[in-house]
C-alpha positions in Angstrom: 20.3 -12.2 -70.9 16.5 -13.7 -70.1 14.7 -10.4 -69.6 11.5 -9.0 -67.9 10.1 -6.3 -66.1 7.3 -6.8 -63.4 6.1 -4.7 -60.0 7.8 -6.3 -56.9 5.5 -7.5 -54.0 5.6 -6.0 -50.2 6.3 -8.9 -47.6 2.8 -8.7 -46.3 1.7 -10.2 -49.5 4.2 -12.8 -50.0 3.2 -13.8 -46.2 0.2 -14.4 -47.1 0.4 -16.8 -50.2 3.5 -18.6 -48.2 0.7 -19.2 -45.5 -1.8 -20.1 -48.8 0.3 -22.4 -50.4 1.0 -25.0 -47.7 -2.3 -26.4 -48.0 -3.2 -25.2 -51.5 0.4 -28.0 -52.0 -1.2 -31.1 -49.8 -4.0 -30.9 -51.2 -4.1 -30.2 -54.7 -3.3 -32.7 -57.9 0.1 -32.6 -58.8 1.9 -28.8 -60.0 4.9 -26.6 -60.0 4.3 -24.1 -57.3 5.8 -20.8 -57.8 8.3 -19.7 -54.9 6.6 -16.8 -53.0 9.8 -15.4 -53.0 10.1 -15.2 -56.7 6.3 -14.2 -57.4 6.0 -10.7 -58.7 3.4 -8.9 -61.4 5.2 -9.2 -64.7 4.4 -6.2 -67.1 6.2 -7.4 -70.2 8.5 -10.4 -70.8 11.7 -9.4 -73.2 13.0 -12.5 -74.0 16.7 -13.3 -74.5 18.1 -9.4 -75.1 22.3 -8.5 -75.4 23.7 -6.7 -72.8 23.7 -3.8 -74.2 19.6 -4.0 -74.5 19.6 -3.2 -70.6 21.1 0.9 -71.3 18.6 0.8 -74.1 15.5 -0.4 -72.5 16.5 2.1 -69.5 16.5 5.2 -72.1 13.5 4.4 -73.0 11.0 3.2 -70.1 12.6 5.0 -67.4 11.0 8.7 -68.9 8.0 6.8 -69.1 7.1 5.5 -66.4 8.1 8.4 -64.5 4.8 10.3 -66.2 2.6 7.9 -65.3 0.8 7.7 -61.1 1.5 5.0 -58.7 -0.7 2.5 -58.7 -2.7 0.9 -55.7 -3.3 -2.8 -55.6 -5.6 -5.1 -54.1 -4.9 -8.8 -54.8 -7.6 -11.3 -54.6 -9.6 -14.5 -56.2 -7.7 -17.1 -58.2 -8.4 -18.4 -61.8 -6.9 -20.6 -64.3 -4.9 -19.6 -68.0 -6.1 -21.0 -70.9 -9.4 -21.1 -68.5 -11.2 -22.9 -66.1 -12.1 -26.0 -68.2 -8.7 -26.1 -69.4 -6.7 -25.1 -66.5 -2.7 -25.1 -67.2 -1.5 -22.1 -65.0 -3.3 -21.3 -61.5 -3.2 -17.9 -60.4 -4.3 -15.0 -58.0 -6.2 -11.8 -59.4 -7.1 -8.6 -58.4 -7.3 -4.7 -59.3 -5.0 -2.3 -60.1 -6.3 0.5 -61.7 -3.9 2.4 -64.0 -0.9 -0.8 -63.9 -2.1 -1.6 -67.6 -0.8 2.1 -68.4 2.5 1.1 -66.9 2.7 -2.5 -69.2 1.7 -0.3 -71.9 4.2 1.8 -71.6 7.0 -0.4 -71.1 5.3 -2.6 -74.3 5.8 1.0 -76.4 9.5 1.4 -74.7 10.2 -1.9 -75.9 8.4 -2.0 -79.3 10.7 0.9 -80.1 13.8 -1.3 -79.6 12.3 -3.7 -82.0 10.9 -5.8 -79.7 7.4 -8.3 -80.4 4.5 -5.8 -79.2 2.5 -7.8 -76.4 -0.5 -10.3 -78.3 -3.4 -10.3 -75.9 -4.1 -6.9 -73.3 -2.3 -7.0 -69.8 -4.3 -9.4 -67.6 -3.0 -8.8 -63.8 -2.4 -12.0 -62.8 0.8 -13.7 -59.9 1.2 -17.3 -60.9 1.0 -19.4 -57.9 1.3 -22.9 -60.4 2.1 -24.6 -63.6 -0.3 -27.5 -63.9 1.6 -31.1 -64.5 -1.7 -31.8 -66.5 -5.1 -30.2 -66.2 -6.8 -30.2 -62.7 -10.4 -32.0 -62.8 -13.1 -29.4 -62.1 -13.2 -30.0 -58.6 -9.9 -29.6 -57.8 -10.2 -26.0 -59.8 -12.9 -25.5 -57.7 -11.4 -26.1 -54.3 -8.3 -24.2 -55.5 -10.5 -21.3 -56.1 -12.4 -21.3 -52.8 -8.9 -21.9 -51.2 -7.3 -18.6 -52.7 -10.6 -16.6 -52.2 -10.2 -17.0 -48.7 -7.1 -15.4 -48.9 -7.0 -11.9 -47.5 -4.0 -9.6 -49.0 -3.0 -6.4 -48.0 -3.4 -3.4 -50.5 0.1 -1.9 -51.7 1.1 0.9 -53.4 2.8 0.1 -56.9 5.5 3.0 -57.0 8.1 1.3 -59.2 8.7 -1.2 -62.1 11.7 -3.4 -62.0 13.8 -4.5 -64.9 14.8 -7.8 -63.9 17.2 -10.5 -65.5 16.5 -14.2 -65.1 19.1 -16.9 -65.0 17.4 -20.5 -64.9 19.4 -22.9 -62.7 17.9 -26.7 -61.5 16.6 -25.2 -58.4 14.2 -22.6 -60.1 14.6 -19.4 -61.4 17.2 -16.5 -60.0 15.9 -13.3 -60.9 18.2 -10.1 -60.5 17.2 -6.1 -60.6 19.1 -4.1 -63.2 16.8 -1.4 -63.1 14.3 0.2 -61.3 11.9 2.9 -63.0 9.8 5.4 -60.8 6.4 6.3 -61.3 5.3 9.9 -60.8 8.8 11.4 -60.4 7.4 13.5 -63.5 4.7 14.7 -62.0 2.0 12.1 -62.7 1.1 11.4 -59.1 0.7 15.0 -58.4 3.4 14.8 -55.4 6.3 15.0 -57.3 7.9 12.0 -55.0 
């Protein structure tokens, strides 16, 4: 099974980049645009895993997670991986204090199960597009005044999802296995 685990998004938000993307599709060089339906904040990607992986990844994230706060998010600003001048994936931003802890921890759970520890720090980050081939500078610019006009509303990160993903010809099917709680230990101070 094609594994990953990510923080789902509130309607609102997905609202708002469906609303985005319309124009953001007309009038932008050519792309793959991310479904907002299947746009979430991925954590840590797991790669093909057995079955079995899913009770084992569950041991070990679940207590985890529950130690660590909720998170609140505010989404804004786009940008470009590798970069700007190089631009191959077009995504929105934003802040979420503490959600690094949370792809930490769920790098550690995984790292025990011999999984490939994470390469570069957690860069929050929702893909909106996968560039055919590298947008001129100012199509990156009017993709980034585009976005930045976007207003999001904050959320509340309570859970991460362990989610499988089957690829079929018209995109990507992603399923929850597992959800994982965040302060059900005590690390939000409610004990919710």
């Amino acid at each position: 099974m094609r594994l990953f685990v990510a923080v789902e998004l509130p309607d609102a938000v997905r609202d708002v980049i469906a609303a985005g993307l319309g124009r953001l599709k007309r009038d932008q060089p050519g792309a793959r645009w991310v479904r907002p339906g299947g746009m979430h904040l991925t954590l840590k990607f797991l790669g093909e895993r057995p079955e079995g992986f899913v009770a084992e990844i569950d041991r070990a994230a679940a207590p985890a997670l529950a130690a660590l706060p909720a998170v609140r998010v505010r989404l804004g600003g786009g940008g470009f991986f590798p970069n700007e001048h190089h631009p191959r994936v077009a995504w929105v931003g934003g802040e979420a204090d503490g959600l690094e802890r949370w792809a930490e921890a769920v790098d550690d759970a995984a790292a025990s199960l011999g999984v490939e520890r994470e390469p570069r720090p957690f860069a929050l980050h929702l893909t909106l597009a996968r560039l055919e081939r590298p947008w001129g500078v100012q199509a990156a610019e009017h993709f980034r005044v585009e976005v930045g006009k976007w207003r999001f509303p904050e959320f509340e990160a309570r859970e991460a999802v362990l989610f499988r993903s089957e690829l079929t010809p018209a995109g990507p099917v992603y399923t929850a296995l597992r959800r994982w709680r965040a302060g059900v230990d005590g690390g939000d101070g409610d004990g919710a």
